[in-house]
DRENDO-1510 file (C-alpha; in Angstrom, 1 decimal, always signed):
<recs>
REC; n; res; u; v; w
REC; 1; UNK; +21.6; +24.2; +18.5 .
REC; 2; UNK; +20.8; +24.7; +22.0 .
REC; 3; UNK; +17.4; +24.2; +24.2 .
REC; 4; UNK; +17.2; +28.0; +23.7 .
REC; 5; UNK; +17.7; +28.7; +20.3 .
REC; 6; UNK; +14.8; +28.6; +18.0 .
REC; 7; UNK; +16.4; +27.5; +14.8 .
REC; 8; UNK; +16.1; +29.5; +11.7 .
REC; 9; UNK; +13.2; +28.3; +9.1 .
REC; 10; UNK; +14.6; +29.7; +6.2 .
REC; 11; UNK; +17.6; +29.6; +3.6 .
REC; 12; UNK; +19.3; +26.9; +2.1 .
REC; 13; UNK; +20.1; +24.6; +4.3 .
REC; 14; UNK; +17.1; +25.0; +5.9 .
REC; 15; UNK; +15.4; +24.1; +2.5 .
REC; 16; UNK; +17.7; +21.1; +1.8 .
REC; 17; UNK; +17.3; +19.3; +5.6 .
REC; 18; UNK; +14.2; +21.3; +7.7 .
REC; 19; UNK; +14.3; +17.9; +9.4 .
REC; 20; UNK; +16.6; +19.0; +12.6 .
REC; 21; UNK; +14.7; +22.5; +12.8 .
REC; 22; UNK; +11.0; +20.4; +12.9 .
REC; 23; UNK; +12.9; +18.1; +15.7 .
REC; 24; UNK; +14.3; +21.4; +17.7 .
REC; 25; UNK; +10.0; +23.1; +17.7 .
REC; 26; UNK; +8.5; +19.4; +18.1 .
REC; 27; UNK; +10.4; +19.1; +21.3 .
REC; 28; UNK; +10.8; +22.5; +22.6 .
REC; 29; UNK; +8.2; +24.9; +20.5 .
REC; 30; UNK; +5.6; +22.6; +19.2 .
REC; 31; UNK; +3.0; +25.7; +18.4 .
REC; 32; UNK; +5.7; +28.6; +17.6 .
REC; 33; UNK; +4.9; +31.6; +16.7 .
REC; 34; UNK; +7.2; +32.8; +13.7 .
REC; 35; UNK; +7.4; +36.7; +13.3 .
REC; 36; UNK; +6.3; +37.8; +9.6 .
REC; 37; UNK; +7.0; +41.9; +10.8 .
REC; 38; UNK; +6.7; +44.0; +13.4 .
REC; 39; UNK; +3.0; +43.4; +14.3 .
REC; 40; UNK; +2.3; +40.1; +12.4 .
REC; 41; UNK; +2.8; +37.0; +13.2 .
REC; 42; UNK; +1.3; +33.2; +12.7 .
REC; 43; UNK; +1.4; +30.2; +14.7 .
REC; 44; UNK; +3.4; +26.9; +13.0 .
REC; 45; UNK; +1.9; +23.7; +14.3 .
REC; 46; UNK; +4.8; +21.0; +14.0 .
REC; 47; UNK; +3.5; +17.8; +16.0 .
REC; 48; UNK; +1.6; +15.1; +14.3 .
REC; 49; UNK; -0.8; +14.6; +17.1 .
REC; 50; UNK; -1.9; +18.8; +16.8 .
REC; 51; UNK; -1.7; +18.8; +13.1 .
REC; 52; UNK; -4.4; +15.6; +13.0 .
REC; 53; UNK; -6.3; +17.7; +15.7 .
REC; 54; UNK; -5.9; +21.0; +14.0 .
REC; 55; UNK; -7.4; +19.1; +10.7 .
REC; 56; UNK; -10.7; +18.0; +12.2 .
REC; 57; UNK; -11.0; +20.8; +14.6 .
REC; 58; UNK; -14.0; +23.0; +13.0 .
REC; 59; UNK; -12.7; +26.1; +14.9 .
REC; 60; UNK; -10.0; +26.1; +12.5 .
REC; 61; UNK; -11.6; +27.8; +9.1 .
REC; 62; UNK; -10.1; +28.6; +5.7 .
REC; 63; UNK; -11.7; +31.4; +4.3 .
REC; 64; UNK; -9.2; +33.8; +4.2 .
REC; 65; UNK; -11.7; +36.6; +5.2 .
REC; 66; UNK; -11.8; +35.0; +8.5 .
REC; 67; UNK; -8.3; +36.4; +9.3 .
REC; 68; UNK; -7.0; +38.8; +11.8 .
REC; 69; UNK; -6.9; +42.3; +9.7 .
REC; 70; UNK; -3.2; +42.7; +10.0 .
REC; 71; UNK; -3.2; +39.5; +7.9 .
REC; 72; UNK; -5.5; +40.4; +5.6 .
REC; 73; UNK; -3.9; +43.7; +5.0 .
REC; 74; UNK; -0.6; +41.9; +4.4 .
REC; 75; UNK; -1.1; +40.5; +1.1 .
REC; 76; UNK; +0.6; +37.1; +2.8 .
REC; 77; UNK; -2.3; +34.8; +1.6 .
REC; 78; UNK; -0.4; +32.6; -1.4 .
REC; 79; UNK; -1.2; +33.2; -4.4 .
REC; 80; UNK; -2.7; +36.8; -3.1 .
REC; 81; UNK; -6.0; +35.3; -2.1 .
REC; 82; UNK; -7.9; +38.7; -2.1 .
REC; 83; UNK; -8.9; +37.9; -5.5 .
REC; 84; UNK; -11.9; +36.3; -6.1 .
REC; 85; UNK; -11.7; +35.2; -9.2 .
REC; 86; UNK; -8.8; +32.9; -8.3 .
REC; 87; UNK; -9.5; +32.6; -4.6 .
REC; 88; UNK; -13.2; +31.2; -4.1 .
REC; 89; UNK; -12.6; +27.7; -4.6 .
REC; 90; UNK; -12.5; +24.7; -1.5 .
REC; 91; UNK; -9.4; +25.5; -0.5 .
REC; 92; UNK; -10.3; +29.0; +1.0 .
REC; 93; UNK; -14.0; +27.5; +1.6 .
REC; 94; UNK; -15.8; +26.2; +4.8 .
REC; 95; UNK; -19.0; +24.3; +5.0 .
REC; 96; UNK; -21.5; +23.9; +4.0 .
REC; 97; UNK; -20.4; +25.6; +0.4 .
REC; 98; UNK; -16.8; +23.5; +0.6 .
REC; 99; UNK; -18.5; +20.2; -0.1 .
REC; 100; UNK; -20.4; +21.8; -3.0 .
REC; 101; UNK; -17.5; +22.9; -4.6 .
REC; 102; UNK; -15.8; +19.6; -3.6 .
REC; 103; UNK; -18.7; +17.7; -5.5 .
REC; 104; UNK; -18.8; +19.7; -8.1 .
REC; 105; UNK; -15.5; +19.1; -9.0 .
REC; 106; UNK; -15.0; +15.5; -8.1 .
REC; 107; UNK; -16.7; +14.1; -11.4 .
REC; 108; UNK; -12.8; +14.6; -12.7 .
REC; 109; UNK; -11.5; +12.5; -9.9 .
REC; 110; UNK; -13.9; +9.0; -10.4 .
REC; 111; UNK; -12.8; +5.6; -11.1 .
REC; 112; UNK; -13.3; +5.5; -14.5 .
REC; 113; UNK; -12.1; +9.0; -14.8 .
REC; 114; UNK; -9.0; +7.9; -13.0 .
REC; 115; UNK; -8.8; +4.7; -15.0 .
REC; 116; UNK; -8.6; +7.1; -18.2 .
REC; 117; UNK; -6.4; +9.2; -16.5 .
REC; 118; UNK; -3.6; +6.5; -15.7 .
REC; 119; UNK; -4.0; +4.7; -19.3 .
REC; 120; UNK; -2.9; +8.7; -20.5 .
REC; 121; UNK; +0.1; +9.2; -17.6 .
REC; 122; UNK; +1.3; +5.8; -19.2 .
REC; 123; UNK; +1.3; +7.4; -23.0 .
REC; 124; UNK; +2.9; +10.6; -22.0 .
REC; 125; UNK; +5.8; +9.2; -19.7 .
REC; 126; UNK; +6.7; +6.8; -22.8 .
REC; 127; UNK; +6.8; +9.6; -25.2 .
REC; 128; UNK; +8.8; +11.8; -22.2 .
REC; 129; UNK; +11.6; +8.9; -21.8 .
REC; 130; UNK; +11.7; +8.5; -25.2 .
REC; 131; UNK; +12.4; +12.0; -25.7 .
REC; 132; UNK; +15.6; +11.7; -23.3 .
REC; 133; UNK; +16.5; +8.3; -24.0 .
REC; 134; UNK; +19.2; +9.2; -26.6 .
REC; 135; UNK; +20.4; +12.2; -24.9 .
REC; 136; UNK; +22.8; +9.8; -22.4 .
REC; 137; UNK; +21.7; +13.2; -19.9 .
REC; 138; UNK; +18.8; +15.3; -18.7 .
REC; 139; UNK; +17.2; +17.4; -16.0 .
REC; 140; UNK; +14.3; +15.2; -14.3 .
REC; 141; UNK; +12.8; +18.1; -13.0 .
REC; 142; UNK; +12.5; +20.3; -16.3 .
REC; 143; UNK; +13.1; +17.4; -18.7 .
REC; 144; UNK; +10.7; +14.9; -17.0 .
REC; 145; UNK; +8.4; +15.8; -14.3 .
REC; 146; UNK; +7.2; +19.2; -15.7 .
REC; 147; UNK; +6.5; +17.9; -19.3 .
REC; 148; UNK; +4.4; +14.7; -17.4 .
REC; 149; UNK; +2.2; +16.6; -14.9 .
REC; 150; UNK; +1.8; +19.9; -17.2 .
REC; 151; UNK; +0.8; +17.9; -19.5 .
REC; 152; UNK; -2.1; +15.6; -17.5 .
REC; 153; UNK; -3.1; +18.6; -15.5 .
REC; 154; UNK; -3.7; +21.0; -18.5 .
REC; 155; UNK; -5.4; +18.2; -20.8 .
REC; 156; UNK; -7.6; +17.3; -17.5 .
REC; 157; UNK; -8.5; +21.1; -16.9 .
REC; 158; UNK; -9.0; +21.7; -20.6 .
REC; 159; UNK; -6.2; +24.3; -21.7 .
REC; 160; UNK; -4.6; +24.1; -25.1 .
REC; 161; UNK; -1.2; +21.8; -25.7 .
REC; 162; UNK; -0.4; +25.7; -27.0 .
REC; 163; UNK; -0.2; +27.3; -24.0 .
REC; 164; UNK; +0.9; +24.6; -21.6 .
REC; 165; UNK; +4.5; +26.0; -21.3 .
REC; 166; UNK; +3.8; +29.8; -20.6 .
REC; 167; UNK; +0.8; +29.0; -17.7 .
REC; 168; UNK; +3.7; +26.3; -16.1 .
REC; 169; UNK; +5.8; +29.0; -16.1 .
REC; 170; UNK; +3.5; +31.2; -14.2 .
REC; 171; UNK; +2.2; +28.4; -12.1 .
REC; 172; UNK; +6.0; +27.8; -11.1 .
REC; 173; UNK; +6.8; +31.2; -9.8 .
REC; 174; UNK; +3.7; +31.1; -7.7 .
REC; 175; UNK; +4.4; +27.4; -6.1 .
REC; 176; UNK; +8.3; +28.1; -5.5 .
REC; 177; UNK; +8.3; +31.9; -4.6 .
REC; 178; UNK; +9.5; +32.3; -1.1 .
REC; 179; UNK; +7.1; +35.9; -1.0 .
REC; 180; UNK; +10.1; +37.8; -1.4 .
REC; 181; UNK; +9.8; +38.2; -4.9 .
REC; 182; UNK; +6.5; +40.2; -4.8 .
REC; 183; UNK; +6.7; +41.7; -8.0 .
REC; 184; UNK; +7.1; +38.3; -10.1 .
REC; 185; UNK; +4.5; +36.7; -7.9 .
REC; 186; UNK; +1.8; +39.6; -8.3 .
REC; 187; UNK; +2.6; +39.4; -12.4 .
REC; 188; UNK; +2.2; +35.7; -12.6 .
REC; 189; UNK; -1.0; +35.6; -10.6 .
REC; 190; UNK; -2.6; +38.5; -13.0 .
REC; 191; UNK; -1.5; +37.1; -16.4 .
REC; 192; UNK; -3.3; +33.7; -14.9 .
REC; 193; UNK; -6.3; +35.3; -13.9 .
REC; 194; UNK; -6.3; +37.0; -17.1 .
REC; 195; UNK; -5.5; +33.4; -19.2 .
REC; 196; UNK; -8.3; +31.7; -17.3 .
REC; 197; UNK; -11.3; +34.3; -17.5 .
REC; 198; UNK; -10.3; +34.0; -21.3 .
REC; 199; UNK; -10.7; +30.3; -21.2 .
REC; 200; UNK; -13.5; +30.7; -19.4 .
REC; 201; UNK; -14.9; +32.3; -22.3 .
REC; 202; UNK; -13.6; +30.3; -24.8 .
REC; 203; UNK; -15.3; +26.9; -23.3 .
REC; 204; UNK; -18.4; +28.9; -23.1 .
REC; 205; UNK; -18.8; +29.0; -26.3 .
REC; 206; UNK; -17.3; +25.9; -27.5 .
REC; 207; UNK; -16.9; +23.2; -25.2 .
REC; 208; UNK; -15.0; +20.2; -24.2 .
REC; 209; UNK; -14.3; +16.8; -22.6 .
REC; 210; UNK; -12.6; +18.6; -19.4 .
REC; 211; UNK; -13.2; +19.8; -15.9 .
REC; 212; UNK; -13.9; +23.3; -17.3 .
REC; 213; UNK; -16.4; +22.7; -19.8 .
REC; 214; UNK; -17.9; +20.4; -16.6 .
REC; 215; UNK; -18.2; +23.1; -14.7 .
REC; 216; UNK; -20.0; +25.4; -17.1 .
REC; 217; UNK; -22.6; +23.0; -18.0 .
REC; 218; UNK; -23.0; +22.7; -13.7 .
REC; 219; UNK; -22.9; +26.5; -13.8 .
REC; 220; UNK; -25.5; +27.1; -16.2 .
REC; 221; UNK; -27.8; +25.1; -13.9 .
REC; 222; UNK; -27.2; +27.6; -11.2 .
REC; 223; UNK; -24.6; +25.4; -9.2 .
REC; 224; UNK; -21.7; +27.5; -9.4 .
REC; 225; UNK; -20.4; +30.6; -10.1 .
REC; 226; UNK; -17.8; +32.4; -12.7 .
REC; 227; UNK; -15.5; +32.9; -9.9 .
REC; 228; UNK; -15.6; +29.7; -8.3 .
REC; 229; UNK; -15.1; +27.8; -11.6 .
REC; 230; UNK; -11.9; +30.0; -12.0 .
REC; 231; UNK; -10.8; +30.1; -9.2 .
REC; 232; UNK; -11.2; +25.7; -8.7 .
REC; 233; UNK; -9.7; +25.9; -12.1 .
REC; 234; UNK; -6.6; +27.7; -11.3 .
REC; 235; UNK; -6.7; +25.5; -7.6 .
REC; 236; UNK; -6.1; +22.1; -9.6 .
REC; 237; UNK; -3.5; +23.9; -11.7 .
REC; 238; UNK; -1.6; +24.9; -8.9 .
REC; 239; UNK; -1.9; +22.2; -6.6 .
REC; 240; UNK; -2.2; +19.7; -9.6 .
REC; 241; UNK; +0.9; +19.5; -11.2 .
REC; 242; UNK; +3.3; +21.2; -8.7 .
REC; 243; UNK; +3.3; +19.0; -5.8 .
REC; 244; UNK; +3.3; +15.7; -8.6 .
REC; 245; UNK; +6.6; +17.1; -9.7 .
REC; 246; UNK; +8.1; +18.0; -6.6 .
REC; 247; UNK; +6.9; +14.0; -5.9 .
REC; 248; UNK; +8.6; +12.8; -8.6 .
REC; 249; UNK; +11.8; +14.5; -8.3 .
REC; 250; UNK; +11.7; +13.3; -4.4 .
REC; 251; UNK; +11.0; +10.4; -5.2 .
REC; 252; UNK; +13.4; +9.4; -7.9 .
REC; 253; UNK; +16.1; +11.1; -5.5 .
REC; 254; UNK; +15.4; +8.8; -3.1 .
REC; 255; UNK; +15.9; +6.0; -5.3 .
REC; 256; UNK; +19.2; +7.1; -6.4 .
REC; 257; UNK; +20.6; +7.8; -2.9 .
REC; 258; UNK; +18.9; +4.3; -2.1 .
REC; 259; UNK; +20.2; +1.6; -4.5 .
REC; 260; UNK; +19.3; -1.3; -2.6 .
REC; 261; UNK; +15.5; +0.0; -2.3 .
REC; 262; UNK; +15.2; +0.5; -6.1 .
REC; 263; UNK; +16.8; -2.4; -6.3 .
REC; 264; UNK; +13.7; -4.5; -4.8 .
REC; 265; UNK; +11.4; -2.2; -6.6 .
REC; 266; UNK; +12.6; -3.4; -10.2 .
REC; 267; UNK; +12.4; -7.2; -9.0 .
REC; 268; UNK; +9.1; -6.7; -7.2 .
REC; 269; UNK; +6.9; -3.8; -9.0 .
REC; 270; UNK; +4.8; -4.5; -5.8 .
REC; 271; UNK; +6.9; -2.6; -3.8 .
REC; 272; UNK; +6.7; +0.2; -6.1 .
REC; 273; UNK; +3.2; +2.2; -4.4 .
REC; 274; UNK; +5.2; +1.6; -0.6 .
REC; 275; UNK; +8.1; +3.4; -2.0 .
REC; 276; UNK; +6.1; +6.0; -3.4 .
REC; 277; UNK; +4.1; +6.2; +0.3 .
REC; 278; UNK; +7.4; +6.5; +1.9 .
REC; 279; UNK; +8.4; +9.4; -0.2 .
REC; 280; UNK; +5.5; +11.0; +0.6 .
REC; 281; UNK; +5.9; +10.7; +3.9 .
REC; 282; UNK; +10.0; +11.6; +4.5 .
REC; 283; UNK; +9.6; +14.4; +1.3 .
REC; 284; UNK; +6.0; +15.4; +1.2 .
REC; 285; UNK; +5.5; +17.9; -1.6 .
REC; 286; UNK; +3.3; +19.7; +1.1 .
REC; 287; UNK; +5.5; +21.8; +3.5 .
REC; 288; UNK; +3.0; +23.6; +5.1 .
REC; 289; UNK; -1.0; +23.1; +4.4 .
REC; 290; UNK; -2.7; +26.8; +3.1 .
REC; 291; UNK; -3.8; +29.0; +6.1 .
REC; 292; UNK; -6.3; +28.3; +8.7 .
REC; 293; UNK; -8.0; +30.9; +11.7 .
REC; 294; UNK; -9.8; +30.7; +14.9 .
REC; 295; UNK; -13.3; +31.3; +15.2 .
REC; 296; UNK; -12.8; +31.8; +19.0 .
REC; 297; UNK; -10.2; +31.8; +21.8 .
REC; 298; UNK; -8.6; +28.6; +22.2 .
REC; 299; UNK; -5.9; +26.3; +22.8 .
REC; 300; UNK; -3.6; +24.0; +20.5 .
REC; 301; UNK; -0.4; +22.2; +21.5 .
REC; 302; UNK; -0.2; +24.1; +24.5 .
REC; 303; UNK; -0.8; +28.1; +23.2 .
REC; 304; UNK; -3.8; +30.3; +23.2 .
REC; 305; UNK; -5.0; +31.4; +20.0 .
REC; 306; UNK; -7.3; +33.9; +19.5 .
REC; 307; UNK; -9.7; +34.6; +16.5 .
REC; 308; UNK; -8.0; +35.1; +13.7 .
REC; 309; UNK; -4.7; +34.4; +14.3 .
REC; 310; UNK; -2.8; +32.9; +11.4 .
REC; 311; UNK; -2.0; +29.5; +11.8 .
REC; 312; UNK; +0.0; +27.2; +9.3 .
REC; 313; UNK; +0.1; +23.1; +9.6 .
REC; 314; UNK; +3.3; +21.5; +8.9 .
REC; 315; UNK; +2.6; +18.5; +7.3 .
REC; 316; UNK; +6.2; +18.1; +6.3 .
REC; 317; UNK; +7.2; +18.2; +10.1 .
REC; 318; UNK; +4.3; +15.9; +11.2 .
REC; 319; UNK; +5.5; +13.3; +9.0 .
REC; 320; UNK; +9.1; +13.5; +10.6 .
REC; 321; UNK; +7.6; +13.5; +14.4 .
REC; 322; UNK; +9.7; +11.2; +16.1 .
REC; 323; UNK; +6.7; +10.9; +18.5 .
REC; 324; UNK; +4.7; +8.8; +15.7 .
REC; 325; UNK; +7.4; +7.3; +13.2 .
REC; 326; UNK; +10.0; +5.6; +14.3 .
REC; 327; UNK; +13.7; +6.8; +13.1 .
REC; 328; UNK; +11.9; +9.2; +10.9 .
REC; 329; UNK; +14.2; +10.8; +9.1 .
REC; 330; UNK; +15.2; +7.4; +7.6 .
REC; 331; UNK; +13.7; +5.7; +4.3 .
REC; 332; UNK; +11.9; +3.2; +5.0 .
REC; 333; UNK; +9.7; +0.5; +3.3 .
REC; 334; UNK; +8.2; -1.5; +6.9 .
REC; 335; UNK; +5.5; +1.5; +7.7 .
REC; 336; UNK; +2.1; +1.8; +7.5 .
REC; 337; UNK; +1.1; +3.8; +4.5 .
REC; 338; UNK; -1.9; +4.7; +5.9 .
REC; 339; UNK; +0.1; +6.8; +8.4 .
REC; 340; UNK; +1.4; +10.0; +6.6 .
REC; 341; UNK; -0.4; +13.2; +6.3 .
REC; 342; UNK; +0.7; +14.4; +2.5 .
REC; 343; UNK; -2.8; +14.8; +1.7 .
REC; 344; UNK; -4.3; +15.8; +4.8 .
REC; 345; UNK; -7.3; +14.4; +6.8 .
REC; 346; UNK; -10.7; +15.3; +6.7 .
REC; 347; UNK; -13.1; +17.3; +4.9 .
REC; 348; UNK; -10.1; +19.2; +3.1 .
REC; 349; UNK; -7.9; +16.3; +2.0 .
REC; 350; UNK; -6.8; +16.8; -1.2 .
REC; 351; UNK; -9.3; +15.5; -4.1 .
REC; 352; UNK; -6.4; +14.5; -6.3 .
REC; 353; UNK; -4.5; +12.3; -4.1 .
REC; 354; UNK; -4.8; +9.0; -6.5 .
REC; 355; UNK; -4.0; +10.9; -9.8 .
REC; 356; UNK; -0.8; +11.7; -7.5 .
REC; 357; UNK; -0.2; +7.9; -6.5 .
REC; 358; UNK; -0.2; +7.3; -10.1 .
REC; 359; UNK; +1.8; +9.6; -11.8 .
REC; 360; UNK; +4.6; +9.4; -8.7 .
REC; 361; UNK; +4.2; +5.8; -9.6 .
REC; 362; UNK; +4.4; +5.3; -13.2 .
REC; 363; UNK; +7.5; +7.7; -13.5 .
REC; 364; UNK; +9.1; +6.4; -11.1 .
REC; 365; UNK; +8.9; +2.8; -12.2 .
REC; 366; UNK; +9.5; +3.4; -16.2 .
REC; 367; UNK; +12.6; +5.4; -15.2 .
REC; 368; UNK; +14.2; +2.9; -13.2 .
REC; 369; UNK; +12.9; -0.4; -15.5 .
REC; 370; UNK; +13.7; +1.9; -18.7 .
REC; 371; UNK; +17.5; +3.7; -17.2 .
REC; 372; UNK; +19.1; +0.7; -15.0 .
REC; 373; UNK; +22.4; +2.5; -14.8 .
REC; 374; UNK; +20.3; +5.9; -13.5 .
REC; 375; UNK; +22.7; +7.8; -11.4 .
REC; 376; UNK; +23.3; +11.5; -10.2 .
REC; 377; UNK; +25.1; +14.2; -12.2 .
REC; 378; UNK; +25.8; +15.9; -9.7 .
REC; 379; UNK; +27.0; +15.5; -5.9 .
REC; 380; UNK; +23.1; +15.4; -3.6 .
REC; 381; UNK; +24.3; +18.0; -1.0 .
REC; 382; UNK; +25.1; +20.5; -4.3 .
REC; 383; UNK; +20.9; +19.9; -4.8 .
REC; 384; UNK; +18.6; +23.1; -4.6 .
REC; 385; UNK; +15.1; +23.2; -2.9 .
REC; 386; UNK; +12.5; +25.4; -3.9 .
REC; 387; UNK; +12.7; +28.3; -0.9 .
REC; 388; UNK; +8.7; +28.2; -1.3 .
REC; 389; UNK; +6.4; +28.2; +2.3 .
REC; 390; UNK; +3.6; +25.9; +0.9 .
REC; 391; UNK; +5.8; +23.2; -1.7 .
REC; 392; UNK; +8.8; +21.4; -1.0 .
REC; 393; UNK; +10.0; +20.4; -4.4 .
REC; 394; UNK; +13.8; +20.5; -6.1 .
REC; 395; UNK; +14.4; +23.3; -9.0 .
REC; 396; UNK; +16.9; +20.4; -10.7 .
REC; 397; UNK; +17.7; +16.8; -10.6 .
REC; 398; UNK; +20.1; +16.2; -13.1 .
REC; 399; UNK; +21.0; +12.4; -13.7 .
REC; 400; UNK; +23.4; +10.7; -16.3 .
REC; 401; UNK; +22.2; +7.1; -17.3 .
</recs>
C-alpha cells in the first residue's frame, strides 16, 4: 500500500484486520471522504484527537433530519431512521430533548439496578455453561454470548422469554448487515416495529418490573411520547445486546490467542476488568459511532464541512491511533483504561456502559475458571467478522474445551 493508495474499507480482510487501513487514513487521510454513489458521500473521522473533538463539538448534531437531502433521500441512516417510531430516541436526539430522554431512561441503569442486574448476568452465564459443559464443543457466539445478553437485555426491556429468539434474530440482521442486503434489513426493521408497538400495548394494559412499563407510567405523566418509548426501546435492544456479544466473543478471542494473559487473569481475577478494557480498546464492538452533521461550515482534521454533510466517527480507528497508544495494535494490560473511546465521550456516551463491563466480565472469567483447557476449533485467520458499518463483532467462535 502506497502513500497514494487509499486502501479499501470493505470485504473480508478488511473486516478481519481494518487495523493497517485506519493506519494508511490516520497518516495520510485522517478526515476522508468515502464515496457511497455518484453524488453522495460522508466524511470518516479516523484520529483520536478529531474523534474526542468531533464528540464535544456542538456543531456536530444527530438528528438525522439535520442531513444533507441526498442523505436523507438515501435510506443510508441504520436501521432506516426515517421511522419515527423506532428512530426518536437519544441517539438521533440533540439538546435540550437528548437529556430528557437520557433521564428518562437511566432509572434502568442505577446502582441498585445495576447491582440486580449483575447478581442475574451471574445466574444466566451458570445456567449457559452448564448448558455446554457436557457437549466437549460449542459456538461462543450463538451458544454463549447470544443466549447471555438476549437474555439480560430482553428481561431488562420487558419482552417475553417467548419471543427472545425471533426479535434476536431480527435485531442481528440489522446490527451485522453491511446495507447491501436491503431487503432483509427493511423486513427485520418492520416486523420489530410491528413486535414493539404490540408490546407497547400489551404493558399498557398490564404492566411490569421493566424499562417499558417505566416509561409508560413517565409517559402517562406527559414526559414522553409513544414514539420515543419505542423507539428508546428498540435503541437498547439494538445497541444492548449486540455490542455485549460482539465484546464477548472479542474478548474471549483474545484470551485464546493470549495464553499467558488468561493465564494471570485466572491467578489474579483482578486483572480481569483491565483485560476486559483492553479488549474494548484493540476490538471495540463500536466500529463507527451513528451519524453526525454540521450545523454550519467548518473545519475538522484539516477538511471543510459544510452543513449537512454526513460524517461517521471511527471509534475503532481512534483506539488504534498510533499517535495516542503506544504499539496499538498489540494486547496489552499496562494502559490506562480510562483512555479508550468504546463508549464515547460526552453527552452521548453510551448509558449502558457498566452493564457492558459486567457481562464482558463475568463471561469471560466463568469460561476461563469453568473451561481451563479452552482452545480454538478452528485456525483464527479462518474467523469471520460481521461486514456491518456500525458493529465489529465475529458471526462464530467455535472452541473445543
Amino acid at each position: 500500500m502506497t502513500s497514494g493508495e487509499a486502501p479499501p474499507l470493505y470485504g473480508p480482510g478488511f473486516d478481519r484486520d481494518p487495523a493497517p487501513a485506519y493506519h494508511w487514513l490516520q497518516e495520510h487521510s485522517p478526515v476522508h471522504r468515502v464515496e457511497f454513489g455518484p453524488e453522495l458521500s460522508a466524511w470518516l473521522v479516523t484520529r483520536y484527537t478529531d474523534v474526542v473533538a468531533a464528540l464535544a463539538d456542538p456543531r456536530l448534531v444527530k438528528d438525522p433530519a439535520r442531513g444533507c437531502p441526498v442523505w436523507r433521500e438515501s435510506g443510508m441512516g441504520l436501521p432506516l431512521d426515517h421511522r419515527p417510531s423506532l428512530a426518536q430516541h437519544m441517539t438521533n436526539t440533540d439538546p435540550p430533548r437528548h437529556q430528557d430522554l437520557r433521564r428518562l431512561a437511566s432509572g434502568q441503569f442505577s446502582p441498585q439496578r445495576l447491582s440486580a442486574l449483575e447478581t442475574r448476568v451471574r445466574q444466566v452465564t451458570g445456567q449457559v455453561l452448564d448448558g455446554i459443559a457436557p457437549l466437549g464443543r460449542a459456538d461462543l457466539v450463538q451458544d454463549v454470548a447470544y443466549p447471555i445478553s438476549t437474555t439480560i437485555i430482553c428481561e431488562l426491556i420487558g419482552i417475553p422469554a417467548q419471543d427472545r429468539a425471533q426479535v434476536q434474530r431480527w435485531a442481528a440482521v440489522i446490527d451485522a448487515s453491511d446495507g447491501s442486503d436491503r431487503d432483509d434489513l427493511v423486513a427485520a426493521t418492520d416486523a420489530i416495529d410491528e413486535y414493539l408497538a404490540a408490546l407497547l400495548a400489551h404493558k399498557k394494559a398490564e404492566p411490569g418490573d421493566d424499562l417499558m412499563s417505566d416509561m409508560i407510567r413517565q409517559r402517562h405523566r406527559g414526559e414522553m411520547t409513544d414514539e420515543e418509548l419505542t423507539s428508546t426501546a428498540f435503541l437498547i435492544l439494538i445497541a444492548g445486546h449486540e455490542t455485549t456479544t460482539a465484546l464477548v466473543g472479542s474478548a474471549t478471542l483474545a484470551a485464546l490467542t493470549h495464553p499467558d494473559l488468561a493465564a494471570r487473569i485466572r491467578a489474579d481475577a483482578g486483572e480481569l476488568a483491565v483485560f476486559v478494557e483492553e479488549s474494548l480498546r484493540r476490538d471495540c464492538p463500536v466500529r463507527n459511532v451513528s451519524w453526525r452533521f454540521p450545523t454550519e461550515p467548518m473545519q475538522l482534521g484539516g477538511q471543510d464541512l459544510q452543513p449537512g454533510d454526513p460524517v461517521l466517527l471511527s471509534i475503532l480507528a481512534a483506539n488504534r491511533d498510533a499517535e495516542r497508544f503506544a504499539d496499538p495494535d498489540a494486547f496489552r494490560l499496562d494502559r490506562d483504561p480510562e483512555d479508550h473511546l468504546a463508549f464515547g465521550r460526552g453527552r452521548h456516551a453510551c448509558l449502558g456502559a457498566a452493564l457492558a463491563r459486567i457481562q464482558g466480565a463475568t463471561v469471560l472469567g466463568e469460561l476461563l475458571r469453568r473451561f481451563p483447557d479452552l482452545a480454538l476449533a478452528e485456525p483464527e485467520d479462518q474467523l469471520r467478522w460481521w461486514p456491518s458499518p456500525i458493529i465489529r463483532g465475529l458471526f462464530a467462535l467455535p472452541v473445543v474445551f
